[in-house]
Every structure is written in C-alpha cells, then in structure tokens.
N, C-alpha and C positions, 0 to 999 in steps of 0.2 A: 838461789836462782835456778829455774829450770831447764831443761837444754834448748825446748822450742824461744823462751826469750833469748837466749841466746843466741839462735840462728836469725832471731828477727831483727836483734841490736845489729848484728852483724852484716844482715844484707841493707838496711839504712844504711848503716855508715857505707856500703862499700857504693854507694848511690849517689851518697852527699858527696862525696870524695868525688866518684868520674863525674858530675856533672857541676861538681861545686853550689849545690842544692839542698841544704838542711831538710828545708821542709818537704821537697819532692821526697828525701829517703824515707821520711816519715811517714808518708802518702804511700809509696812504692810499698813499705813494710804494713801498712795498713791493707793497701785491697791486693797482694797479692802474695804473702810470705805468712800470715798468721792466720789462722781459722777463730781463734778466741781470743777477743781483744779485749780489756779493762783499760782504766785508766792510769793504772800505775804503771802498766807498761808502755802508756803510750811516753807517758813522761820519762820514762827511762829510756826510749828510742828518740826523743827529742834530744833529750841533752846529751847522748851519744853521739847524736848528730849536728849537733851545736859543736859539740869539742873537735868532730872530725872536722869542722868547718873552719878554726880559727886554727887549726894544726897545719890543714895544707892552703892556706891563705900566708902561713908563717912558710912554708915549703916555698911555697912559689915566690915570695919575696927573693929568699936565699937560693931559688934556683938561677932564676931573673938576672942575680951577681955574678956570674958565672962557675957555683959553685956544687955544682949540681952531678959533675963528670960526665958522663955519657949522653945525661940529658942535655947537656949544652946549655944556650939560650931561650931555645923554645920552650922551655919549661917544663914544670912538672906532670902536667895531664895535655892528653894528646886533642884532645876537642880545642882548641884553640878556635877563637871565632871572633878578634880583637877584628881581623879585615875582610867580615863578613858581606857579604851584601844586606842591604838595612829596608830594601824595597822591592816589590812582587809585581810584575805587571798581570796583567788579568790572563795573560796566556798561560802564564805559568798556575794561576791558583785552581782554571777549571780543569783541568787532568788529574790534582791533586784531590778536589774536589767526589770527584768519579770515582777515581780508584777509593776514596773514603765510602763513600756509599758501595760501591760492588764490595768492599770489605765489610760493611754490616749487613749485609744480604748474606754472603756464605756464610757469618757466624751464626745468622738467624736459619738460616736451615740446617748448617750443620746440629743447631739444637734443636730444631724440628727432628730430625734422624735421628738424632740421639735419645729425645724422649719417647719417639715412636719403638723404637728399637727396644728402649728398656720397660716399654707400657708404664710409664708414668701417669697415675690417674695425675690430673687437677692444675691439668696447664692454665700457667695465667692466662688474660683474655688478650692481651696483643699479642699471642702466638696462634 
C-alpha cells in the first residue's frame, strides 16, 4: 500500500469519525485529499470508513454509560445536535443564502486572477 492511500484512508476515517458520516469521509477523501483515484481504493476508503463507523457508534454507546472519564455523559464527539433546532424561518435562510452566493463570486474571480496571473491558455467558457 502506498503512502498517498494512506493519507487518504486516513483523512475518511478522521471525517467519518467527527461527523459520524461513512460516506461524507468517502466524498471528503474523494474531491479533496487524492489527485488519483481507482476503484480499489475507493473501496478501501469505504470500508475504512464503515469500520470507523461501527467503532465509534460502539464508543458512544459505552460513553453514554458513564464510562467514558472525562468525557462524561456528553459523549464521545463534540458535535452533538440531539437538541438541535429542526426548523428555519425564511429570515434566517436569506443571509445564508447571500453569503452563499458572495462566497462563489470571490472563488470565481479569485480564479479569474489566478488564471490571468499564470496565462492559462483555454479557460472554460463560464469563465
């Protein structure tokens, strides 16, 4: 096994783990940790992340018991969202909204600057 899968298995699992999300780690390990993906490693970054999944699903049981030391009762991962709010009113989505959009605007001209900067022939055509 090579070092780059390795770093890949590794940032899945540490993905699956904080947000107790198999397949996000999979995703995360897919468009932002590997430059050259196959299929064998994707499979190997699944079931990495399958096993971290049923490891701290088993964690969190036995933390939940009070057996956990330091972590107490609240558990093993700190995202807790059991007494979340479950519902948005429309105030709250259009600022979220906004800020969405003003955040693909800077990334799009920041790669406007960046291809102009480095003369990139053969920018796509929504640039």
């Amino acid at each position: 096994m090579k070092c780059f899968e390795k770093v890949t298995r590794g940032c899945a699992a540490g993905v699956a783990a904080a947000f107790r999300a198999p397949v996000g780690g999979v995703l995360f390990a897919l468009e932002e940790v590997t430059s050259w993906w196959r299929s064998q490693l994707m499979w190997r970054v699944f079931f990495t992340s399958a096993i971290v999944a049923v490891v701290v699903r088993g964690t969190m049981g036995w933390c939940k018991s009070g057996n956990c030391g330091h972590f107490g009762s609240g558990g093993f991962i700190i995202w807790d969202i059991s007494d979340a709010q479950e519902d948005y009113s429309f105030e709250e989505l259009l600022p979220m909204a906004l800020i969405g959009d003003i955040g693909g605007l800077l990334v799009r001209a920041q790669t406007l600057i960046l291809a102009l900067k480095l003369n990139v022939q053969g920018l796509p055509e929504w640039m």
